[in-house]
PyMOL Python script that loads the backbone (N, CA, C, O; Angstrom):
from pymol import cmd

cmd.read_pdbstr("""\
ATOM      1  N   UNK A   1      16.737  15.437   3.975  1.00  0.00           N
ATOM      2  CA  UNK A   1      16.961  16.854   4.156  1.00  0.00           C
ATOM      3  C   UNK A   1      15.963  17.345   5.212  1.00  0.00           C
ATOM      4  O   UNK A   1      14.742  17.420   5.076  1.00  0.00           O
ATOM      5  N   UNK A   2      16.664  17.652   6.244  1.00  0.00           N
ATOM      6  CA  UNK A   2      15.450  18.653   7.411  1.00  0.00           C
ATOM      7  C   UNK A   2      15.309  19.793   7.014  1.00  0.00           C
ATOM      8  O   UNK A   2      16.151  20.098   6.170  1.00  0.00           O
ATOM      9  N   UNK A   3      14.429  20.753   7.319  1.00  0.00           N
ATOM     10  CA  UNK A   3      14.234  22.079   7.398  1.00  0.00           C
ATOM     11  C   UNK A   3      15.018  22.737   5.532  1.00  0.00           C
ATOM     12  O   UNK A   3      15.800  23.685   5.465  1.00  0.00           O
ATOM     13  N   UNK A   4      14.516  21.915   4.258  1.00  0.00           N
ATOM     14  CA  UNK A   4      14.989  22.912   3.556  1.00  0.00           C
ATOM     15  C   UNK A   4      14.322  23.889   3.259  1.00  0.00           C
ATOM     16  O   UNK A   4      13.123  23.989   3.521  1.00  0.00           O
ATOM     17  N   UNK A   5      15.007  24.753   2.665  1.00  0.00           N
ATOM     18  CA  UNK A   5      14.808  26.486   2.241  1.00  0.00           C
ATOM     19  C   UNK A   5      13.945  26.399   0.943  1.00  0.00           C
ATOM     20  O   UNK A   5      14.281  25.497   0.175  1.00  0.00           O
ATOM     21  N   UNK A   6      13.219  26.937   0.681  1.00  0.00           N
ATOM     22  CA  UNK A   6      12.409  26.950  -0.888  1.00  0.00           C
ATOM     23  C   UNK A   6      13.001  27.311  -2.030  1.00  0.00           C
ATOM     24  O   UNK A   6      12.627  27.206  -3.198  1.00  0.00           O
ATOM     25  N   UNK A   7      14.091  27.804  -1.488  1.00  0.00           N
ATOM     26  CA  UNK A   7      16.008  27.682  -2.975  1.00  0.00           C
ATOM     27  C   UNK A   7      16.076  26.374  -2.847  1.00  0.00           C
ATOM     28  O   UNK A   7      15.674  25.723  -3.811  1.00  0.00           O
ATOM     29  N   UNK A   8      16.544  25.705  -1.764  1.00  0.00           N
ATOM     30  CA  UNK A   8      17.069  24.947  -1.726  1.00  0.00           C
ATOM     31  C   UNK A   8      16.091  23.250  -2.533  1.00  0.00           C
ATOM     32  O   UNK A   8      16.503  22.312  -3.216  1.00  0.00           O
ATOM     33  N   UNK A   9      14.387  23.702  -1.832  1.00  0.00           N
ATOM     34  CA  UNK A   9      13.717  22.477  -2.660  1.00  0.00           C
ATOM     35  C   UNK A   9      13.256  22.938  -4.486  1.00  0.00           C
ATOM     36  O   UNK A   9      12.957  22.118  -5.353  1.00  0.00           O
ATOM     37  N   UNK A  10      13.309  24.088  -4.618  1.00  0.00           N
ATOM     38  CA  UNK A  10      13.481  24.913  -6.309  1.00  0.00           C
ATOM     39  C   UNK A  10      14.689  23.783  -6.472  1.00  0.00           C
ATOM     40  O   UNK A  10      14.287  22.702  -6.902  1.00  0.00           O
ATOM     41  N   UNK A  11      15.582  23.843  -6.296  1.00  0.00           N
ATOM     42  CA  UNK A  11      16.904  23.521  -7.075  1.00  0.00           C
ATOM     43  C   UNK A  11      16.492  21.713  -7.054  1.00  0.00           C
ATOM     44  O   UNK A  11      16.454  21.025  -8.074  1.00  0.00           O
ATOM     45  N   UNK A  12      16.321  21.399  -6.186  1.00  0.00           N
ATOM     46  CA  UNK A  12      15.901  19.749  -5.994  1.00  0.00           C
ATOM     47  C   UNK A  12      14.946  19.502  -7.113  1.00  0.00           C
ATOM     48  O   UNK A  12      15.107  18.688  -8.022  1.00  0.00           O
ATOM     49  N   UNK A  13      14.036  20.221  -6.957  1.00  0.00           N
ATOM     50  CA  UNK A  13      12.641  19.659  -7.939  1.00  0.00           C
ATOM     51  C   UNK A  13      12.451  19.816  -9.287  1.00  0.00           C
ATOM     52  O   UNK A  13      11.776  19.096 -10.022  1.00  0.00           O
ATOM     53  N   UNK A  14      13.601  21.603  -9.810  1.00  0.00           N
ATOM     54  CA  UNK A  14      13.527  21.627 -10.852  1.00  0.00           C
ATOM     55  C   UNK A  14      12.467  22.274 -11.583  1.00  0.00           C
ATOM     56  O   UNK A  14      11.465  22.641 -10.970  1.00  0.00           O
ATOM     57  N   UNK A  15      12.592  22.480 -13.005  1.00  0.00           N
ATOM     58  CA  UNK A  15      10.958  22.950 -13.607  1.00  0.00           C
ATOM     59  C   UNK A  15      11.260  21.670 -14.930  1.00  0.00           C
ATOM     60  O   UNK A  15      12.320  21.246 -15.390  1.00  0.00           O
ATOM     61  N   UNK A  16       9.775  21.318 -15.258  1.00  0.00           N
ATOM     62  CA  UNK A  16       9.874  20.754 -16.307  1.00  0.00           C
ATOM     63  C   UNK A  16      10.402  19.167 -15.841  1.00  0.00           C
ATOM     64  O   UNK A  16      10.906  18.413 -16.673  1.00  0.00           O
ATOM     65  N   UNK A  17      10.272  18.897 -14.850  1.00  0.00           N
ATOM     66  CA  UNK A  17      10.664  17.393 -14.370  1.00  0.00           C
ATOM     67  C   UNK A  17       9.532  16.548 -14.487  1.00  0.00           C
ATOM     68  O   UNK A  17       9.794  15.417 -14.896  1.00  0.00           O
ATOM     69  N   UNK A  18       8.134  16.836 -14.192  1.00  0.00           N
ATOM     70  CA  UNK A  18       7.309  15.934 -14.691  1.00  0.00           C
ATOM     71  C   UNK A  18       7.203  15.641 -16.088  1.00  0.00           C
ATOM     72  O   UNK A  18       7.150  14.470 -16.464  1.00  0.00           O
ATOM     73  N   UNK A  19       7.162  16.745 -17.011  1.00  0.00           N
ATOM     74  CA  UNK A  19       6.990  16.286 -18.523  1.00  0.00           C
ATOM     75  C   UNK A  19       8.663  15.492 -18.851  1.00  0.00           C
ATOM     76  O   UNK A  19       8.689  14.612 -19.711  1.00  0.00           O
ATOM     77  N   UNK A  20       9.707  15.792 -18.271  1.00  0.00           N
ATOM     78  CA  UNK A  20      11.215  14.645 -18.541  1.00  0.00           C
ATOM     79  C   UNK A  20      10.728  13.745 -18.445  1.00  0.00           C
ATOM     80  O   UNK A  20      10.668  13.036 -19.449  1.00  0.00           O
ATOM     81  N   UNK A  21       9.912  13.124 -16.773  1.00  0.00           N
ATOM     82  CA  UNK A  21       9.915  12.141 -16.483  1.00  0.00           C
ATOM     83  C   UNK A  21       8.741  10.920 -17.073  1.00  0.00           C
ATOM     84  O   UNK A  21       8.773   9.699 -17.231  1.00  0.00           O
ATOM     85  N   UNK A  22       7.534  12.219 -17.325  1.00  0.00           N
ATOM     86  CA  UNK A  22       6.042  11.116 -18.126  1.00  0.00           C
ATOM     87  C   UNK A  22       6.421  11.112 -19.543  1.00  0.00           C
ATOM     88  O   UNK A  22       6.245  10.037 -20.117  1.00  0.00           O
ATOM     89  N   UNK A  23       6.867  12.008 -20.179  1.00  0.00           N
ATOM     90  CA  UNK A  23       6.498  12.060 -21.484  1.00  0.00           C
ATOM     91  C   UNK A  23       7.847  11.808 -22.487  1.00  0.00           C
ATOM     92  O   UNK A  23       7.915  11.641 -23.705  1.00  0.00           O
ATOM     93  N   UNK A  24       8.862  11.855 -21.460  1.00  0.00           N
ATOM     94  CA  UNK A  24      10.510  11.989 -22.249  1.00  0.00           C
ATOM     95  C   UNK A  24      11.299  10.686 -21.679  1.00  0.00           C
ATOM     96  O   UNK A  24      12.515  10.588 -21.845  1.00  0.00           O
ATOM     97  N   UNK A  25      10.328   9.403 -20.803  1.00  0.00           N
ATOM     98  CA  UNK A  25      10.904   8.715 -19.959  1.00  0.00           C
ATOM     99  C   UNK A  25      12.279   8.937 -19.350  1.00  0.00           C
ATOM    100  O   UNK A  25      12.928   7.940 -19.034  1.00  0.00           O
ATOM    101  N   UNK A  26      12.694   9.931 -19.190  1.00  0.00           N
ATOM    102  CA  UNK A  26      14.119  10.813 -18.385  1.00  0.00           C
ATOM    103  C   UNK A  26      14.259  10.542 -16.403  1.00  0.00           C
ATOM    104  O   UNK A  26      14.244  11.320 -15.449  1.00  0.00           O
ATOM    105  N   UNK A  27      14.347   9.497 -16.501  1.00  0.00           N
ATOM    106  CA  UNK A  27      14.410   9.182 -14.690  1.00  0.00           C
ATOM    107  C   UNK A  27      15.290   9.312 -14.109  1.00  0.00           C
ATOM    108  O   UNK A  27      15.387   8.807 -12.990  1.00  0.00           O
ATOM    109  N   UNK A  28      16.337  10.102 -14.711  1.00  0.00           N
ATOM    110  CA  UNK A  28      17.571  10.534 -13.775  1.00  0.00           C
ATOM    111  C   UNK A  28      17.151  12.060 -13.654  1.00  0.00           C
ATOM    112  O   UNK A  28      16.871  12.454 -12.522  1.00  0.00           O
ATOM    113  N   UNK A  29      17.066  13.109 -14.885  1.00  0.00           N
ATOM    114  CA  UNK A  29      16.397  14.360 -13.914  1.00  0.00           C
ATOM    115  C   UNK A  29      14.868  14.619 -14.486  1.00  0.00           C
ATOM    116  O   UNK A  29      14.586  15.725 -14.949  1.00  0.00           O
ATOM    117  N   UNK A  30      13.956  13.625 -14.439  1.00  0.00           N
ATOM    118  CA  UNK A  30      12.588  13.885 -14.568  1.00  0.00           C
ATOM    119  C   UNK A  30      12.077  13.019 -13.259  1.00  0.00           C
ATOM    120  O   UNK A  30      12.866  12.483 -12.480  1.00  0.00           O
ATOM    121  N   UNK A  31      10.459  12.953 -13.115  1.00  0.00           N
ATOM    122  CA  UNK A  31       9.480  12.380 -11.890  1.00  0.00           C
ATOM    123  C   UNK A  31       8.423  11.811 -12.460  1.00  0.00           C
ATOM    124  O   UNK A  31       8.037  12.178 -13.569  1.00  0.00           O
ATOM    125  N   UNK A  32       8.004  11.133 -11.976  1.00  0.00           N
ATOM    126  CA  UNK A  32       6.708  10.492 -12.213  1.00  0.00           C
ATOM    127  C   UNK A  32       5.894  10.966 -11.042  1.00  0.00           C
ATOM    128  O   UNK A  32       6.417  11.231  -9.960  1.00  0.00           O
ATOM    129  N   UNK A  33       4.529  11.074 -11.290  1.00  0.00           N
ATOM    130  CA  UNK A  33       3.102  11.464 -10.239  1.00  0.00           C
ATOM    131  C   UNK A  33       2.542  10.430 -10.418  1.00  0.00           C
ATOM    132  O   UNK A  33       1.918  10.080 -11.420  1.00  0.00           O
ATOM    133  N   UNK A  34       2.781   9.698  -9.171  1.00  0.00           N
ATOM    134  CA  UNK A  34       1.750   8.200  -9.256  1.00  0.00           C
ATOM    135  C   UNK A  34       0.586   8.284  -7.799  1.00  0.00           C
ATOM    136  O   UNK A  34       0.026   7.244  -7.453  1.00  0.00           O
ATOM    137  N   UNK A  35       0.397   9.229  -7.256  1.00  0.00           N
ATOM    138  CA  UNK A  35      -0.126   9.308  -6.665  1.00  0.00           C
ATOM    139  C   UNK A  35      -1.672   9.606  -6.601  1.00  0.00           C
ATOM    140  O   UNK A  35      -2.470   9.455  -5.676  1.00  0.00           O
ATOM    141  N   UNK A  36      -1.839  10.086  -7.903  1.00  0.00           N
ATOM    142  CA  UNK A  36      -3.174  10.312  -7.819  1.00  0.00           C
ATOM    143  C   UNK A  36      -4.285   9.247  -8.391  1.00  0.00           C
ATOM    144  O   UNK A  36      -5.495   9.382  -8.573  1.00  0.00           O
ATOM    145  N   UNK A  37      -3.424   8.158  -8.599  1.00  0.00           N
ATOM    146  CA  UNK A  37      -4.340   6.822  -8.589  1.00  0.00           C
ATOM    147  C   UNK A  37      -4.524   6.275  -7.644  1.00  0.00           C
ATOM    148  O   UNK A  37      -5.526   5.560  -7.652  1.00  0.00           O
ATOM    149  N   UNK A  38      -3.816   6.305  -6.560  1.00  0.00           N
ATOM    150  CA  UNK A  38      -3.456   5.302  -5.319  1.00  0.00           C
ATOM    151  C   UNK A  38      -4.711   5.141  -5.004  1.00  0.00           C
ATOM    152  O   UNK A  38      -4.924   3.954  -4.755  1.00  0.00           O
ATOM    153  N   UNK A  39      -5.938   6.006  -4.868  1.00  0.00           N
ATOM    154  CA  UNK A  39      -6.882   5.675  -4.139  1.00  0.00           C
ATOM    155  C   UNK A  39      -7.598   5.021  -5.303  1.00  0.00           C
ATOM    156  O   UNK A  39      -8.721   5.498  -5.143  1.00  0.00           O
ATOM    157  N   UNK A  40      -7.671   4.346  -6.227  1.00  0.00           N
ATOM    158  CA  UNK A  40      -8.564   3.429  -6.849  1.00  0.00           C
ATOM    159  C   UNK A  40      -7.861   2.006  -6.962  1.00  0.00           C
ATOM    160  O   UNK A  40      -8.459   1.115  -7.566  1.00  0.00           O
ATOM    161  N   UNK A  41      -6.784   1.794  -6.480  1.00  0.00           N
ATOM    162  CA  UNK A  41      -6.538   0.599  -5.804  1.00  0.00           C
ATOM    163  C   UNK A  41      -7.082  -0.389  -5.244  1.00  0.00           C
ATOM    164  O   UNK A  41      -6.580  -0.543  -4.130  1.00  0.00           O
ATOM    165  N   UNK A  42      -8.022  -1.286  -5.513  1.00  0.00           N
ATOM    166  CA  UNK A  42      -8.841  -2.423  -4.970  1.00  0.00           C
ATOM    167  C   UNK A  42      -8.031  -2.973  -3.899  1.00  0.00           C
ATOM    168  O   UNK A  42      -8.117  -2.914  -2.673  1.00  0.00           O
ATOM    169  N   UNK A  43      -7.095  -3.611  -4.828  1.00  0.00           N
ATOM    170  CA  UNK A  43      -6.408  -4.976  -3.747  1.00  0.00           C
ATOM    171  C   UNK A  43      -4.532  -4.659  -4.652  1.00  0.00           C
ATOM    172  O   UNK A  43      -4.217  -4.220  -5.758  1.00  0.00           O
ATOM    173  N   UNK A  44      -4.001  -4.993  -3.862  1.00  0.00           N
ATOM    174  CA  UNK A  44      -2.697  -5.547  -4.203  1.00  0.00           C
ATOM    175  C   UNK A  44      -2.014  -6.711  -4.342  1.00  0.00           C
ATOM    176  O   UNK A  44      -1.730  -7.403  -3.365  1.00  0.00           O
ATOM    177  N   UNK A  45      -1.614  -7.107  -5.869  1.00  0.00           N
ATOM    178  CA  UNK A  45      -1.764  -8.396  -6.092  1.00  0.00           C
ATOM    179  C   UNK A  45      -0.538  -8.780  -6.726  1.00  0.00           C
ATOM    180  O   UNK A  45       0.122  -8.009  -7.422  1.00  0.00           O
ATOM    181  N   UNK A  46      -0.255  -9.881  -6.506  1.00  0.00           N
ATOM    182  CA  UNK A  46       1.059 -10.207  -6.782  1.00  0.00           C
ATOM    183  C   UNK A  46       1.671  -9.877  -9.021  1.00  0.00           C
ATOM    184  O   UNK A  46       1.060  -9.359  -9.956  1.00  0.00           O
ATOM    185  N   UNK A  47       2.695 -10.346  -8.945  1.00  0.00           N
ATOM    186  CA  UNK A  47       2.774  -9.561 -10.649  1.00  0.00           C
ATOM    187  C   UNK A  47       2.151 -11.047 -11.628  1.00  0.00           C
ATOM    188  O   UNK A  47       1.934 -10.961 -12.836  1.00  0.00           O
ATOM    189  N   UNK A  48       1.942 -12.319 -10.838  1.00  0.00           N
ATOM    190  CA  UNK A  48       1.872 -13.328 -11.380  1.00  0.00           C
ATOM    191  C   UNK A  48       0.319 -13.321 -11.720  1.00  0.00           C
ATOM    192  O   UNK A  48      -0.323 -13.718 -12.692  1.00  0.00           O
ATOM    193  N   UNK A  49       0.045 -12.824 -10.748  1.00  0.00           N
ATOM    194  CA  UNK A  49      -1.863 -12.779 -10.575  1.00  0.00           C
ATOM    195  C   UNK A  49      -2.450 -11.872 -11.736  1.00  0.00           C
ATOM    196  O   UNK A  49      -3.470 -12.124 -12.377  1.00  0.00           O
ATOM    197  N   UNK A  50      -1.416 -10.498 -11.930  1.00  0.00           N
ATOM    198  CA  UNK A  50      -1.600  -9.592 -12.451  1.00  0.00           C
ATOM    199  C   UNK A  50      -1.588  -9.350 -14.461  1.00  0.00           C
ATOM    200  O   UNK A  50      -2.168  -8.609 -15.256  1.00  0.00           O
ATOM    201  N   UNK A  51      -0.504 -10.535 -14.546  1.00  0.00           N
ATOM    202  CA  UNK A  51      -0.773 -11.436 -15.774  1.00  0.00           C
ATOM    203  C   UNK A  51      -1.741 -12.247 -16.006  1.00  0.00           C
ATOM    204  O   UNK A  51      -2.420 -11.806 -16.933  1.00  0.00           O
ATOM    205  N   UNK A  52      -2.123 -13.207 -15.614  1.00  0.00           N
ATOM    206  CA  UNK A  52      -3.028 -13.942 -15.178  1.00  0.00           C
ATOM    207  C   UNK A  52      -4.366 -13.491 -15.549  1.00  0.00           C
ATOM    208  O   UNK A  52      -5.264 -14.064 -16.166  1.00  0.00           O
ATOM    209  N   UNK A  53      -4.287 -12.350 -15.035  1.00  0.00           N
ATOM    210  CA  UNK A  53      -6.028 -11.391 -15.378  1.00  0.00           C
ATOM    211  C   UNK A  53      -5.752 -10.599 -16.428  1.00  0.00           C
ATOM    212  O   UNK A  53      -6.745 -10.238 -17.059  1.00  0.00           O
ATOM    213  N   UNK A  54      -4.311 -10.072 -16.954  1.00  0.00           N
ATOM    214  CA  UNK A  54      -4.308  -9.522 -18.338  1.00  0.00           C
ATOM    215  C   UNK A  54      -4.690 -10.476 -19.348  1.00  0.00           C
ATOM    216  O   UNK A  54      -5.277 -10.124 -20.372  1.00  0.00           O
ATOM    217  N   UNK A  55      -4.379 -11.661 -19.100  1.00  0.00           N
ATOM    218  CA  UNK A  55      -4.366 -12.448 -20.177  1.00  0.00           C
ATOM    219  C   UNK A  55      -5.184 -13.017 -20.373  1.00  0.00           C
ATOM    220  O   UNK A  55      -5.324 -13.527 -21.484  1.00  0.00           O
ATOM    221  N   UNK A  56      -6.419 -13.247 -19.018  1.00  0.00           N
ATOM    222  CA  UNK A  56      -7.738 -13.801 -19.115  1.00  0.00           C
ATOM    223  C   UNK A  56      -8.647 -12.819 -19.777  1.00  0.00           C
ATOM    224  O   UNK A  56      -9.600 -13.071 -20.515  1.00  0.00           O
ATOM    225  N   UNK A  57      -8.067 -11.329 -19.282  1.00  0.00           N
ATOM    226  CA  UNK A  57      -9.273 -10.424 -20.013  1.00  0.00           C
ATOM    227  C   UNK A  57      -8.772 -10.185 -21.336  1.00  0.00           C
ATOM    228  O   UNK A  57      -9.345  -9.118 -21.556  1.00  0.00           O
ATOM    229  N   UNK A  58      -8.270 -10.365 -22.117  1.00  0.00           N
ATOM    230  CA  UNK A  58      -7.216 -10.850 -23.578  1.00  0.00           C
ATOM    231  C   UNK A  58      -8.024 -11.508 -24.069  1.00  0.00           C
ATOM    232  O   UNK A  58      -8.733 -10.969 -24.919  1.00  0.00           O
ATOM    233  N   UNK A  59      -8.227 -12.811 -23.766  1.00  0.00           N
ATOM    234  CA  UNK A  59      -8.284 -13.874 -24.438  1.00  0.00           C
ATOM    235  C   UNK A  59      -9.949 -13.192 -24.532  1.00  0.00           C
ATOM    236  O   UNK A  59     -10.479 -12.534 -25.427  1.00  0.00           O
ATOM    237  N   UNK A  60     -10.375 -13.579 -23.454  1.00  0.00           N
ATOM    238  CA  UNK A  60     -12.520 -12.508 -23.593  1.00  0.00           C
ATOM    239  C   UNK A  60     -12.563 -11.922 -24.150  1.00  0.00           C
ATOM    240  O   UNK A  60     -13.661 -12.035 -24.695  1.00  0.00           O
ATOM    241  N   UNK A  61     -11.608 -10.503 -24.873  1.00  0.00           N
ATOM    242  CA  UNK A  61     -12.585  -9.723 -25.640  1.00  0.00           C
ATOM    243  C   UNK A  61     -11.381  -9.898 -27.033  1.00  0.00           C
ATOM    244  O   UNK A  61     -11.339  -8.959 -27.827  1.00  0.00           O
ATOM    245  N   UNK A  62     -10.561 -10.962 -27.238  1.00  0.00           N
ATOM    246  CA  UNK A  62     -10.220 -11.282 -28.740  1.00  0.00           C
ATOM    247  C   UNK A  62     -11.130 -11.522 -29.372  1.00  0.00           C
ATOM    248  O   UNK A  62     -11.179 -10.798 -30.366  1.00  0.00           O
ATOM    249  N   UNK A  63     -12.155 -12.413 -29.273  1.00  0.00           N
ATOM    250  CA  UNK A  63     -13.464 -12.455 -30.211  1.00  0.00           C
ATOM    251  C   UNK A  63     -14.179 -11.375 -31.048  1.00  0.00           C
ATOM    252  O   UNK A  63     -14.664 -11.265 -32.174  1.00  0.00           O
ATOM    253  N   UNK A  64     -13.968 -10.494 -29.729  1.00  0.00           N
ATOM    254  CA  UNK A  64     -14.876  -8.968 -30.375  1.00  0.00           C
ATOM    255  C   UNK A  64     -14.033  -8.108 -31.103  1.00  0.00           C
ATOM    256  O   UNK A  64     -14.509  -7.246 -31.841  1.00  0.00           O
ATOM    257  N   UNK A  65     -12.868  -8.260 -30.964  1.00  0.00           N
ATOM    258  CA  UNK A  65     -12.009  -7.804 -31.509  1.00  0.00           C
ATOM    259  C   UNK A  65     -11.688  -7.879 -33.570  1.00  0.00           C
ATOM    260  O   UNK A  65     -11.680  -7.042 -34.472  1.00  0.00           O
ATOM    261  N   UNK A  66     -11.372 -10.078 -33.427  1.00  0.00           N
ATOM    262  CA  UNK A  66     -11.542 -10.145 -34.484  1.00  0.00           C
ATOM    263  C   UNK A  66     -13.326  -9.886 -35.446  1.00  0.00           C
ATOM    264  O   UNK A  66     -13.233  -9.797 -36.670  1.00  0.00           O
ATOM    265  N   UNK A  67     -14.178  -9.828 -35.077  1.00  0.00           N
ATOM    266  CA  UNK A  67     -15.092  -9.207 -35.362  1.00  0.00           C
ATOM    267  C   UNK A  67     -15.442  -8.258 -36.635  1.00  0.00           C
ATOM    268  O   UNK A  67     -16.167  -8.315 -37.628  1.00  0.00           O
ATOM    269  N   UNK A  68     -14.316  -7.156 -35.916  1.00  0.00           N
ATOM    270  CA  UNK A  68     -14.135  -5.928 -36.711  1.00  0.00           C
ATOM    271  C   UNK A  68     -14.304  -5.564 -37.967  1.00  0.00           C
ATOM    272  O   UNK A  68     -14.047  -4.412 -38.315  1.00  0.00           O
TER     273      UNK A  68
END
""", "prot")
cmd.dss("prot")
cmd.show_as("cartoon", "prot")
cmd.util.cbc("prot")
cmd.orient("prot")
């Protein structure tokens, strides 16, 4: 859309589309705000890598866990 009208991005955006989209998982008329993490982003890493370190930091603090 070029040049829309502020009717025209009202009607696009909606009210109440972030809480559809975070809290009601509604992704046909809700949104997600993922933007305000972007900047604590280290590195970008593949989804294999990304298991990999869930499951290494898993296994490290199961100990302390069973503990309890």
């Amino acid at each position: 859309m070029n040049g829309a009208t502020k009717e025209e991005l009202e009607t696009l955006l909606g009210r109440g589309r972030a809480k559809k989209g975070m809290f009601e998982g509604d992704m046909v008329e809700g949104e997600l705000e993922i933007g305000q993490v972007a900047a604590s982003f280290k590195a970008i890493l593949p989804a294999a890598q990304i298991m990999q370190n869930l499951i290494s930091e898993y296994n490290q603090t199961l100990p302390q866990l069973q503990s309890f």
